[in-house]
N, CA, C and O of each residue as an XYZ file, in Angstrom:
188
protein
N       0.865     -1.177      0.000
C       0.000      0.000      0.000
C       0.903      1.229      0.000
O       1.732      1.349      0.903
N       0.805      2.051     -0.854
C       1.883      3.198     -0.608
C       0.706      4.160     -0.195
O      -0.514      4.100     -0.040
N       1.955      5.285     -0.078
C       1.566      6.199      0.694
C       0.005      6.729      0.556
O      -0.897      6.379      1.317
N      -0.142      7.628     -0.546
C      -1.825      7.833     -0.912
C      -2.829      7.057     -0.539
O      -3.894      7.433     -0.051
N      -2.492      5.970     -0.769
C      -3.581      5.029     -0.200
C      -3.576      4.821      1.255
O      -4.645      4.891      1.862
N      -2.852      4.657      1.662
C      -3.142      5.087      2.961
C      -3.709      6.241      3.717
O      -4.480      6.138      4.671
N      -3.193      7.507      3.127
C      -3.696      9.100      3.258
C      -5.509      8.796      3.189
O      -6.277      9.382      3.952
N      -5.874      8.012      2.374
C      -7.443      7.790      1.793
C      -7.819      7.175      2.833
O      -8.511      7.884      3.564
N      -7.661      6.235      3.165
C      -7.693      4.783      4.085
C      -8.277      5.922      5.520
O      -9.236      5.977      6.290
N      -7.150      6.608      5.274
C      -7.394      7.165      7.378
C      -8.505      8.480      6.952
O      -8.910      9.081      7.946
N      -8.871      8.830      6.042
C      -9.502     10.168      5.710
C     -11.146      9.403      5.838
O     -12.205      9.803      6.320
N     -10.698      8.007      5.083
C     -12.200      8.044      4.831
C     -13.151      7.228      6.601
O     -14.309      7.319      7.011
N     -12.192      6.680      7.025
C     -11.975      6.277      8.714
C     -12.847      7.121      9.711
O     -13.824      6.756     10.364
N     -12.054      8.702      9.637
C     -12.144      9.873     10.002
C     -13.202     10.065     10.280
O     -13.807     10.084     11.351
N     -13.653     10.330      8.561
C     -15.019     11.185      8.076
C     -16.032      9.790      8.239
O     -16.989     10.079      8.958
N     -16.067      8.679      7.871
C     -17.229      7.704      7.752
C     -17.531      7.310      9.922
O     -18.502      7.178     10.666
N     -16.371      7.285     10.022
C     -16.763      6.923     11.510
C     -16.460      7.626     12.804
O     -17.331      7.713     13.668
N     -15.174      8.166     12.982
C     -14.976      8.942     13.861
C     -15.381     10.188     14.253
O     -15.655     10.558     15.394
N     -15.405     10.901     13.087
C     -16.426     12.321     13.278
C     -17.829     12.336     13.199
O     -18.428     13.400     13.354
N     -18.642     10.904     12.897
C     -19.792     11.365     12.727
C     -20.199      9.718     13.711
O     -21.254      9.227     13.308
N     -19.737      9.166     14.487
C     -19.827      7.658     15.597
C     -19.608      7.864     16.812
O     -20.371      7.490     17.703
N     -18.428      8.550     17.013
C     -17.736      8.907     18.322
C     -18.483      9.537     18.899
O     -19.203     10.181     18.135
N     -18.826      9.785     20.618
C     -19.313     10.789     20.939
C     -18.619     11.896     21.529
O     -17.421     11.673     21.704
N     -19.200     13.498     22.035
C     -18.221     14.294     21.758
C     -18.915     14.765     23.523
O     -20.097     14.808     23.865
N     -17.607     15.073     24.391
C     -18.416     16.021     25.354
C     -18.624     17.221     24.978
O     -19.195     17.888     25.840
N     -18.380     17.776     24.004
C     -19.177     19.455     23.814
C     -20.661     19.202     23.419
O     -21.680     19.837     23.691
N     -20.528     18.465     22.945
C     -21.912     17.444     22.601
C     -23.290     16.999     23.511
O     -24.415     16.653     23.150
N     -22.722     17.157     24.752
C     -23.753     15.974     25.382
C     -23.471     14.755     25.721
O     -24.001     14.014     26.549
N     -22.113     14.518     24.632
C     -22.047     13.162     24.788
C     -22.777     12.308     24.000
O     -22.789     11.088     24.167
N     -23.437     12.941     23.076
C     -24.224     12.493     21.798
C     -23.404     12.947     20.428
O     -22.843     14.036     20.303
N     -23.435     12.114     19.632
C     -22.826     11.843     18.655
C     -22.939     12.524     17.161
O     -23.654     11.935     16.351
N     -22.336     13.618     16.789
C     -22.794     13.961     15.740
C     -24.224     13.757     14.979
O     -25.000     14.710     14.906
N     -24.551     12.495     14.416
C     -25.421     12.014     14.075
C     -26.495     12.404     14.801
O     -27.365     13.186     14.418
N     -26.438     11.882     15.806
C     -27.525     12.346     16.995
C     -28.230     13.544     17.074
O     -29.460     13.567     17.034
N     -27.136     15.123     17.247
C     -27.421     16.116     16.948
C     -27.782     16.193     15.837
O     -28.870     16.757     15.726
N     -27.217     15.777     14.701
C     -28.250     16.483     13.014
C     -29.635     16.113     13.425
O     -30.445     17.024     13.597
N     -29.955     15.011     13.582
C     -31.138     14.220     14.144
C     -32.094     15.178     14.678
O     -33.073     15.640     14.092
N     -31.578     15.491     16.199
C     -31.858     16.059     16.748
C     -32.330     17.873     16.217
O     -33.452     18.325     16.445
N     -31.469     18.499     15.667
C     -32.081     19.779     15.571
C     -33.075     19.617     13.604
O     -33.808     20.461     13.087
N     -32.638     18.190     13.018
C     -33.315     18.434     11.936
C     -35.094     18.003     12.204
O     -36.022     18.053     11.398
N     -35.087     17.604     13.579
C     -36.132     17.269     14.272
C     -36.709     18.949     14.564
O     -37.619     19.585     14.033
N     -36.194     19.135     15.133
C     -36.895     20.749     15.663
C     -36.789     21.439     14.420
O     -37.653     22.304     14.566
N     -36.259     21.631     13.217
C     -36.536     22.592     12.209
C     -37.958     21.599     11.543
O     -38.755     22.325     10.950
N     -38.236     20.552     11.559
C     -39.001     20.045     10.843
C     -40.455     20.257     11.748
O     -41.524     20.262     11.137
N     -40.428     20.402     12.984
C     -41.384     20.867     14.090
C     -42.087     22.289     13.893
O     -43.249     22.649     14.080
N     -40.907     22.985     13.431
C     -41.151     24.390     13.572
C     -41.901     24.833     12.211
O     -42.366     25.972     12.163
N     -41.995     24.206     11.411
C     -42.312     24.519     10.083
C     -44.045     24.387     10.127
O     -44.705     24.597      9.110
């Protein structure tokens, strides 16, 4: 595996699981996902 592919490997890691799986304490402790969820819930309320 050279280098690039690896660069891809950890990017797509990142973005597919860690930034949007993990949970965050600025968060709540709820997980990215959670929050979109969450406020696409209240814009869809408010309408």
């Amino acid at each position: 595996m050279d280098q690039q592919s690896v660069k891809l490997e950890v990017f797509g890691y990142i973005e597919a699981f860690y930034n949007t799986e993990r949970t965050h304490s600025a968060l709540g402790y709820k997980t990215p996902k959670q929050i979109e969820e969450i406020l696409l819930e209240k814009e869809r309320l408010a309408v």
